[in-house]
NUDREN-969995 format. One record per residue (C-alpha): residue number from 0; x, y, z. Coordinates in steps of 0.05 Angstrom, whole numbers, plus 5000, padded with zeros to 4 digits. Layout:
BEGIN
seq: NUM | c1: X | c2: Y | c3: Z;
...
This chain:
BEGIN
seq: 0 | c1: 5000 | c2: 5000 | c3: 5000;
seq: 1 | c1: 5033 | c2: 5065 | c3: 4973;
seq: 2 | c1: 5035 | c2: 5124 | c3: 5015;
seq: 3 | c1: 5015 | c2: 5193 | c3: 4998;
seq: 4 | c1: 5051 | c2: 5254 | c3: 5014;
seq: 5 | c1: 5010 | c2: 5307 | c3: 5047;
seq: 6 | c1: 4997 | c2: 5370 | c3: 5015;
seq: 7 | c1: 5020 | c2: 5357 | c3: 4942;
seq: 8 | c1: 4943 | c2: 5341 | c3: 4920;
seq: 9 | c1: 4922 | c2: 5393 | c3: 4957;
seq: 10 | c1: 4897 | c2: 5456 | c3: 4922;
seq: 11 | c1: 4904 | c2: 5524 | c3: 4956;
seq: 12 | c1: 4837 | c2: 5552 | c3: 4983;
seq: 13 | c1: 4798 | c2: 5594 | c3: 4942;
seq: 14 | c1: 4743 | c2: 5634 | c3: 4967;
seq: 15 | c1: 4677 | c2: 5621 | c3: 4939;
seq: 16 | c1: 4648 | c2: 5663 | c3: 4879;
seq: 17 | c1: 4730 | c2: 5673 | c3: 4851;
seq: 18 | c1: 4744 | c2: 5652 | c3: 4774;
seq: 19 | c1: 4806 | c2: 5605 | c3: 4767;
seq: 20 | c1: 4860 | c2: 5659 | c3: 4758;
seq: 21 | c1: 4845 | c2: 5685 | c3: 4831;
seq: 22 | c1: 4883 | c2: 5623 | c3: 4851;
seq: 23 | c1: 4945 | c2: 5634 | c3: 4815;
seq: 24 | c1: 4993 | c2: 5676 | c3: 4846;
seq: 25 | c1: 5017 | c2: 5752 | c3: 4807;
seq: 26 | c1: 5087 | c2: 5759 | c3: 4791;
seq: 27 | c1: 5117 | c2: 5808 | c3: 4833;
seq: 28 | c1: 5118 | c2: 5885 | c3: 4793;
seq: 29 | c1: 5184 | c2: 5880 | c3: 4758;
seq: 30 | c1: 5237 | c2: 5939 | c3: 4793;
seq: 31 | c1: 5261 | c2: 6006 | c3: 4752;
seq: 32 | c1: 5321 | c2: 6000 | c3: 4704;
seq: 33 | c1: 5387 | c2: 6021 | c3: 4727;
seq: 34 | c1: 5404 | c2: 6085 | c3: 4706;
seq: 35 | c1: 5342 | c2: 6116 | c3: 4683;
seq: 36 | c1: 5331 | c2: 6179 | c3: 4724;
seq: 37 | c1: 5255 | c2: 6203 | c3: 4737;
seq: 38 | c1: 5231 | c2: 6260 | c3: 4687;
seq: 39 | c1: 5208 | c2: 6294 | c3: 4760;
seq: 40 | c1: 5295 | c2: 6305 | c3: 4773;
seq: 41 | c1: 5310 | c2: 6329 | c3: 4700;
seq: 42 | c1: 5256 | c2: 6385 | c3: 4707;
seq: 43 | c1: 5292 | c2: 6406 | c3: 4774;
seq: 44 | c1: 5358 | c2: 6404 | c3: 4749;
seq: 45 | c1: 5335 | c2: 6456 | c3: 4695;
seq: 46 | c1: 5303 | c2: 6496 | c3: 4737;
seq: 47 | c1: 5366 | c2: 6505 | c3: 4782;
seq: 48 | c1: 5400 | c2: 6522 | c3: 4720;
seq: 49 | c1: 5355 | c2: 6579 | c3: 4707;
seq: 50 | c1: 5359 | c2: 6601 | c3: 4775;
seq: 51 | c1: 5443 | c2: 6597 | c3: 4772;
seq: 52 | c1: 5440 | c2: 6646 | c3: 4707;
seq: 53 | c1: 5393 | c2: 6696 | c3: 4740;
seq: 54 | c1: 5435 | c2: 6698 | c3: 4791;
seq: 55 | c1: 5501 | c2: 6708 | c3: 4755;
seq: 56 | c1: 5466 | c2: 6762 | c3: 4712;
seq: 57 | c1: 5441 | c2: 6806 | c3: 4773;
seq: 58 | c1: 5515 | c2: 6798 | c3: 4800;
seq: 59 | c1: 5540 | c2: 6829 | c3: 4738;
seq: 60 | c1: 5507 | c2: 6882 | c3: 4740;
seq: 61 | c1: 5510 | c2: 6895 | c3: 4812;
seq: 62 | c1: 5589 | c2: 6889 | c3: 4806;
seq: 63 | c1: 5583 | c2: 6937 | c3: 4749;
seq: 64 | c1: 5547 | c2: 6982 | c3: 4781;
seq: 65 | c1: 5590 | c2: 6992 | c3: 4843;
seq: 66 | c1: 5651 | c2: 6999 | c3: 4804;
seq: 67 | c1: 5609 | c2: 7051 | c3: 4766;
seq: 68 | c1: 5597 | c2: 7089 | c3: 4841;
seq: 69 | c1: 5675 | c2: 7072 | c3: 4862;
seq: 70 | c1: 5700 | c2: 7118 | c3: 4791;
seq: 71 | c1: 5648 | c2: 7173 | c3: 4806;
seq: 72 | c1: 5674 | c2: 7181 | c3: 4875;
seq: 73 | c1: 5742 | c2: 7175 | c3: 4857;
seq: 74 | c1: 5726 | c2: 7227 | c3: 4805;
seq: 75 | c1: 5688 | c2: 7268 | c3: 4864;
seq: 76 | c1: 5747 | c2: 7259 | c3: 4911;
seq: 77 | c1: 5799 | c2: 7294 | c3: 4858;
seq: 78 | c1: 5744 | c2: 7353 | c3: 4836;
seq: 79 | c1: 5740 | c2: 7372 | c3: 4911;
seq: 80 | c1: 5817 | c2: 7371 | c3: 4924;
seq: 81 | c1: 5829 | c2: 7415 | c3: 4863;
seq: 82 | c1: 5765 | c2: 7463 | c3: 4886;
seq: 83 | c1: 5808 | c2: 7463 | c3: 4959;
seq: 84 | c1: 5866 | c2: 7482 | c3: 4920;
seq: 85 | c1: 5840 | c2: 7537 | c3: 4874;
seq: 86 | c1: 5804 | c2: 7570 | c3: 4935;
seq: 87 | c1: 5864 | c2: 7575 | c3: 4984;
seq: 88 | c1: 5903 | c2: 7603 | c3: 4923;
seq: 89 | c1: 5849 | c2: 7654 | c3: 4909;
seq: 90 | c1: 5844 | c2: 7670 | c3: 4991;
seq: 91 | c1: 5923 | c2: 7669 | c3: 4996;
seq: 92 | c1: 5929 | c2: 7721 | c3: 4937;
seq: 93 | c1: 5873 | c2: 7770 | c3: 4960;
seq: 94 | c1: 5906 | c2: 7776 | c3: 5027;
seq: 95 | c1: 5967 | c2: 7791 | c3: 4999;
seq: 96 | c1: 5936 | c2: 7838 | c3: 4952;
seq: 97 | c1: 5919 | c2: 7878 | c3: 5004;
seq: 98 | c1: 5986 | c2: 7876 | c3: 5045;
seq: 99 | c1: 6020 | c2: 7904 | c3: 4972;
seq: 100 | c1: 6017 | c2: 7969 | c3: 4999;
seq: 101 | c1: 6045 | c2: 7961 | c3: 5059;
seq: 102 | c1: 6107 | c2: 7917 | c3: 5023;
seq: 103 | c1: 6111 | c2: 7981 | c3: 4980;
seq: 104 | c1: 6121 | c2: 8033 | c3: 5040;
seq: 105 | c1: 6169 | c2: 7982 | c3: 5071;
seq: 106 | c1: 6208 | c2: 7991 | c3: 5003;
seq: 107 | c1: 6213 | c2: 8056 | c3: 4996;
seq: 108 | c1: 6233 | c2: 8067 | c3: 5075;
seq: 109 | c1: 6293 | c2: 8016 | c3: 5061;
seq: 110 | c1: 6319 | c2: 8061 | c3: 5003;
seq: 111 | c1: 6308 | c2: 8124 | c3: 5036;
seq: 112 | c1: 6357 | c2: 8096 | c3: 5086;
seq: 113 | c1: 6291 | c2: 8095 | c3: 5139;
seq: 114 | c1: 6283 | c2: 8030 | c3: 5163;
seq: 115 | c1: 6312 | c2: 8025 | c3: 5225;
seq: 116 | c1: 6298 | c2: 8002 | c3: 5303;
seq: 117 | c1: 6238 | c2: 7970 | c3: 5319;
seq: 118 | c1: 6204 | c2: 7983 | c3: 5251;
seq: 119 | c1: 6262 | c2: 7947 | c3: 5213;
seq: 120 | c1: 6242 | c2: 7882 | c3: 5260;
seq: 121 | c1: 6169 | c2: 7887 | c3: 5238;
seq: 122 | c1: 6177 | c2: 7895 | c3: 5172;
seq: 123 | c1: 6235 | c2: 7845 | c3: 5159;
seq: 124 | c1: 6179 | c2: 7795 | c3: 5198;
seq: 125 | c1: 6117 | c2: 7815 | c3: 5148;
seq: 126 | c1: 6169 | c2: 7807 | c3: 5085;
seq: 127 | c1: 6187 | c2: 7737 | c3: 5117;
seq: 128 | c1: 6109 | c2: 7722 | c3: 5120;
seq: 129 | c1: 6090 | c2: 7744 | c3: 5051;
seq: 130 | c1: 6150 | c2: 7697 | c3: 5021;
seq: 131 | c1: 6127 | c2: 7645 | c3: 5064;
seq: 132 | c1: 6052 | c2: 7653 | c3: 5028;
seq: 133 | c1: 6091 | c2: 7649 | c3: 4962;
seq: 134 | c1: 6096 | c2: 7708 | c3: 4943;
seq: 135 | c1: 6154 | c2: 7739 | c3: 4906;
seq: 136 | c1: 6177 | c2: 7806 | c3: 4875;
seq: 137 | c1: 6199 | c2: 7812 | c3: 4809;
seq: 138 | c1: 6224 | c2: 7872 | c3: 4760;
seq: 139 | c1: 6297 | c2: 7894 | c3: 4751;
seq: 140 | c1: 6311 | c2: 7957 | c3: 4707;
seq: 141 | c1: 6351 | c2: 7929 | c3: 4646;
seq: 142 | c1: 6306 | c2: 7872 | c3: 4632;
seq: 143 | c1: 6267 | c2: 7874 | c3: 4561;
seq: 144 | c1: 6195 | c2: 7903 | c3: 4564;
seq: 145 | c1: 6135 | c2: 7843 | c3: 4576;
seq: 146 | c1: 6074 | c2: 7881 | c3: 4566;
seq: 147 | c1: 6043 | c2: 7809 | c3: 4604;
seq: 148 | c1: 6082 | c2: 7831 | c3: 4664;
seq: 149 | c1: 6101 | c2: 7897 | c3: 4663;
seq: 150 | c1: 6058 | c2: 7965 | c3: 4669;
seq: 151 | c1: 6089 | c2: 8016 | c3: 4632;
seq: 152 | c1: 6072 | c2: 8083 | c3: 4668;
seq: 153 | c1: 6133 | c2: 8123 | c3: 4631;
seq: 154 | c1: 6155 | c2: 8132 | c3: 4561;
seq: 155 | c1: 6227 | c2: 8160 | c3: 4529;
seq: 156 | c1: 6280 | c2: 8139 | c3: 4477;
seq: 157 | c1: 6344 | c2: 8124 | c3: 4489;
seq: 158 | c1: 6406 | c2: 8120 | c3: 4433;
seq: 159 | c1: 6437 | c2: 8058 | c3: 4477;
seq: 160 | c1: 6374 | c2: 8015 | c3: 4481;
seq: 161 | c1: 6361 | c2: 7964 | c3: 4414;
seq: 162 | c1: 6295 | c2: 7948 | c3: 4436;
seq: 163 | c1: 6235 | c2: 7966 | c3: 4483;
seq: 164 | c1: 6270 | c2: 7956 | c3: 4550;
seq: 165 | c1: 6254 | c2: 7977 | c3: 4622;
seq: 166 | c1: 6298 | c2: 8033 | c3: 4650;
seq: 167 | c1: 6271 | c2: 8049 | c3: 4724;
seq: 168 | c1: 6220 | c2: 7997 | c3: 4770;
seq: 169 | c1: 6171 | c2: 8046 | c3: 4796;
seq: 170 | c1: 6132 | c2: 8000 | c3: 4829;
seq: 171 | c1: 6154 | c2: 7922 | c3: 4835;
seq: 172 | c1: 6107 | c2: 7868 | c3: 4811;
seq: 173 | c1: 6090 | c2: 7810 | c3: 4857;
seq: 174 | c1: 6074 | c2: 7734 | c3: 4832;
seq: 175 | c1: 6050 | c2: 7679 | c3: 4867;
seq: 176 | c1: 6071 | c2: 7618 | c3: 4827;
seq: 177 | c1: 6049 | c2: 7624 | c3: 4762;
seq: 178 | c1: 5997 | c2: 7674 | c3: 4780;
seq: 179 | c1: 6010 | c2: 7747 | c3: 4779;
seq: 180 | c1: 5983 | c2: 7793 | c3: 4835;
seq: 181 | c1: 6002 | c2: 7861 | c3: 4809;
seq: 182 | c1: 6051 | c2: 7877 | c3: 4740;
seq: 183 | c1: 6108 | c2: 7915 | c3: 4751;
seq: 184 | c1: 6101 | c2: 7983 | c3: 4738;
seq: 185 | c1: 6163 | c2: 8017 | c3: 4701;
seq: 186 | c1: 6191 | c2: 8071 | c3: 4652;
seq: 187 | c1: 6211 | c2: 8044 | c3: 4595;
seq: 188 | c1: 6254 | c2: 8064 | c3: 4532;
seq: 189 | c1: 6262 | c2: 8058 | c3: 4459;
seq: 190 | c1: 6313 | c2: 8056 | c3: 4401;
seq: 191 | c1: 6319 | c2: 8133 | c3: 4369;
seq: 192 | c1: 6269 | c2: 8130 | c3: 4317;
seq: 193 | c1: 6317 | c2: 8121 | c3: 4247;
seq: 194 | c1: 6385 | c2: 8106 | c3: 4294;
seq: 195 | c1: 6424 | c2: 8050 | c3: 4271;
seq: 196 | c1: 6455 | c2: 8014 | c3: 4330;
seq: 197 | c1: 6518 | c2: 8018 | c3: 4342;
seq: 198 | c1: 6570 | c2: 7955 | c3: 4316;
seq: 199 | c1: 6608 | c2: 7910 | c3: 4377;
seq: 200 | c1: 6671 | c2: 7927 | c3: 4328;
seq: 201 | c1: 6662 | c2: 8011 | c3: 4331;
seq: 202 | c1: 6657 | c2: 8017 | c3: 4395;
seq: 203 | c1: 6714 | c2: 7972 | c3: 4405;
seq: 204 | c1: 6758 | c2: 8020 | c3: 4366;
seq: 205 | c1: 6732 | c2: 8087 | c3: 4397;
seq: 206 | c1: 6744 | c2: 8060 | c3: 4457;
seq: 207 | c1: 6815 | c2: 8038 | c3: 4439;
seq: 208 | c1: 6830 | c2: 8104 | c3: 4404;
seq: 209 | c1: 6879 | c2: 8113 | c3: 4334;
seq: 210 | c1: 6917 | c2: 8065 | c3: 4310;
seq: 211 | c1: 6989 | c2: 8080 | c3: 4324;
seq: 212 | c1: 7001 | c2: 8067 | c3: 4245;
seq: 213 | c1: 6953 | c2: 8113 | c3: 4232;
seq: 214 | c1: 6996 | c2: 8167 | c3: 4261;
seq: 215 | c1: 7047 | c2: 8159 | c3: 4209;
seq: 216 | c1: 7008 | c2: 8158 | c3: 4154;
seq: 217 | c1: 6975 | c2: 8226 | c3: 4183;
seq: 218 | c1: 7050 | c2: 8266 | c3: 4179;
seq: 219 | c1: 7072 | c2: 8243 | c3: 4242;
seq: 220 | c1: 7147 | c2: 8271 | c3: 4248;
seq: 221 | c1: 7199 | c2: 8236 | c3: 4205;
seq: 222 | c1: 7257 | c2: 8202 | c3: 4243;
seq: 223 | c1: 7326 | c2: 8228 | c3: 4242;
């Protein structure tokens, strides 16, 4: 007598009212592919790109625009310092504009032989002053007429001059840098109208006399 294994014959349960194909089991859903990336992660990854470029672009332009600020400050910074500059020059000439005057009476007590004692000590001090300010005198008699800084206040010819030249400073001019204050003011002189000037080689001979051969050839006395 054979005997039977338990369970092969057996059939699973299936509940009453199920077709056939209720009893037979479903293959497992098969798993994703390797490799293949959701569409969900490749519409994010372009998105993020987007977002990257936007934000490059608006730090472009912020970058240019504070080295747009930087060169107009820069530029602000250099009109300011030359303003400073202009208006201490302008403040520094009119105060010594108005101290001329005064620089002029000192002169004219020095040549008269005046300045002496205690006055001598301030005005030696208020000449150191104005040079320390910059300023400085200017106009010598001999010097060739510049109508840009001299004032000519007298007129004459002279037979020794060969061209418009200043013969007498009446009043010294003043400069501060390149800026003058006040022109010199001085006589001046020209050629003789139709004179011819005199040669180097003329007035050399005047001024050595005759010619000792000369003397001969004048009837000078005859030796022995």
């Amino acid at each position: 007598m054979t005997e039977e294994t338990p369970g092969f014959d057996e059939k699973p349960d299936v509940p009453s009212g199920a077709t056939p194909e209720d009893a037979e089991p479903k293959a497992a859903p098969s798993a994703p592919e390797a490799g293949a990336a959701p569409a969900g992660d490749a519409s994010q990854d372009a998105g993020l790109v987007a977002q990257l470029d936007q934000v490059r672009t608006a730090l472009n332009e912020r970058t240019a625009d504070l080295q747009r600020l930087q060169a107009e400050y820069q530029n602000y910074r250099r009109r300011v310092e030359r303003d400073r500059v202009a208006v201490k020059e302008i403040a520094v000439a009119n105060l010594l504009s108005e101290l001329l005057p005064v620089l002029d009476d000192i002169g004219r007590a020095r040549e008269h032989g005046e300045l002496v004692g205690g006055f001598k000590s301030v005005a030696e001090s208020t000449e150191a002053v104005a040079a320390k300010l910059g300023l400085q005198q200017f106009g010598k008699e001999g010097e060739p007429f510049d109508p840009t800084i001299h004032e000519a206040l007298m007129h004459s010819y002279a037979p020794d001059v060969t061209e418009t030249t200043c013969v007498a400073i009446l009043q010294p001019g003043y400069r501060i840098g390149e800026r003058t204050i006040r022109p010199a003011r001085v006589a001046v002189a020209e050629p003789q109208p139709g004179a011819q000037p005199v040669k180097p080689a003329e007035e050399n001979e005047k001024a050595a006399g005759a010619d000792p051969a000369d003397d001969k050839e004048s009837g000078g006395p005859d030796e022995g």
